[in-house]
C-alpha positions in Angstrom: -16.6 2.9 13.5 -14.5 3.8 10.7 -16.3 4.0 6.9 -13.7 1.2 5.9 -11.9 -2.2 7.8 -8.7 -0.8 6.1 -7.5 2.0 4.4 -4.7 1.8 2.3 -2.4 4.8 1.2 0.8 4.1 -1.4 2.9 7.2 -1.8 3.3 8.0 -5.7 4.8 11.1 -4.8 7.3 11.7 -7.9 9.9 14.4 -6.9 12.3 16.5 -9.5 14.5 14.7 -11.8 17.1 12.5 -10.1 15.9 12.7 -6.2 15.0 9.6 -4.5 10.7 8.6 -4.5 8.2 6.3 -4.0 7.3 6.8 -8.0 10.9 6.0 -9.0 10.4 2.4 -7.7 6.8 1.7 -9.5 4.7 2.3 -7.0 1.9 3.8 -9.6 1.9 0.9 -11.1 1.8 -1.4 -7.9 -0.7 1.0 -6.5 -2.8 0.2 -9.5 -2.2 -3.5 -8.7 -3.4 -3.6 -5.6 -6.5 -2.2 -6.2 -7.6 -4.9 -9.2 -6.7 -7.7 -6.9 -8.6 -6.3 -3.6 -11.4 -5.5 -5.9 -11.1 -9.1 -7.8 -11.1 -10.9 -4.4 -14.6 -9.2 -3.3 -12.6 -7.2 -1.1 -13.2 -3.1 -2.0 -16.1 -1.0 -0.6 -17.7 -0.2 2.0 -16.7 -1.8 5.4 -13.7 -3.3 3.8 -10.8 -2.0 2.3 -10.1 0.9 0.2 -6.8 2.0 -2.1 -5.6 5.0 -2.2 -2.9 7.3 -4.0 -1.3 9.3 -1.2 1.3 12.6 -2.2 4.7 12.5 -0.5 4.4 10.1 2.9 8.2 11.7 3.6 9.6 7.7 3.6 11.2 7.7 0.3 14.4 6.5 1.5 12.5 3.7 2.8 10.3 4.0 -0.3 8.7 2.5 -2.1 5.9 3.1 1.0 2.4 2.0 2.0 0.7 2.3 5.5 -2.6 0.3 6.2 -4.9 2.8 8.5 -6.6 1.9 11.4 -3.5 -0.3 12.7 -0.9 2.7 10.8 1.4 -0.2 9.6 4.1 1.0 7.3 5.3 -1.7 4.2 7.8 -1.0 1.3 7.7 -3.6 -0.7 9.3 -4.3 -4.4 6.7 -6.3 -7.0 3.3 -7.9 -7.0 4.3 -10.6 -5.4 5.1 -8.9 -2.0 1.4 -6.6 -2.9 0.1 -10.2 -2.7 1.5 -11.5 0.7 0.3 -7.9 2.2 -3.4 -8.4 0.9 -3.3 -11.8 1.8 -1.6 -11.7 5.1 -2.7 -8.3 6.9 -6.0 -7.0 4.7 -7.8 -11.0 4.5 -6.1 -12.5 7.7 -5.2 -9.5 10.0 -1.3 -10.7 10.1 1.3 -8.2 10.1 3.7 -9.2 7.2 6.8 -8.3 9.6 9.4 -8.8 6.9 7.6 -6.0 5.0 7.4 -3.2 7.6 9.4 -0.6 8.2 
């Protein structure tokens, strides 16, 4: 059994000046996100779900990225509110958010 229900890795790769990554589009920041609200909703630790920064996931044109390990679902998403719907939908209820993936 795996040390963690989920495991969560955002790209925050930030390439040279002027080519296309997942650190152009905030995902730092939404990373950052992500893990306050998984850890305010009692959701972090062990057997549950863990955030991580990830280097270059080689999706930047679909960037920004995220893939959710065991099911190795790939996201992009834009703000917090689309970090929401993927904690709520695939990390608390096991849905895939389909208009999310890529």
């Amino acid at each position: 059994m795996s040390h963690f229900k989920h495991h969560v890795f955002f790209c925050c790769n930030q390439r040279e000046a002027g080519a296309n990554c997942c650190n152009n589009h905030g995902a730092s920041d939404l990373r950052d996100y992500a893990k306050k609200k998984v850890k305010s909703l009692g959701l972090s630790g062990e057997g549950k779900v863990r955030i991580n920064q990830a280097g270059c996931l080689d999706r930047c044109d679909e960037g920004p990225v995220l893939v959710v390990y065991p099911e190795a679902v790939w996201y992009t998403y834009i703000d917090r509110e689309d970090i929401d719907e993927i904690v709520h939908e695939h990390l608390q209820h096991g849905r895939i958010v389909e208009r999310l993936k890529v």
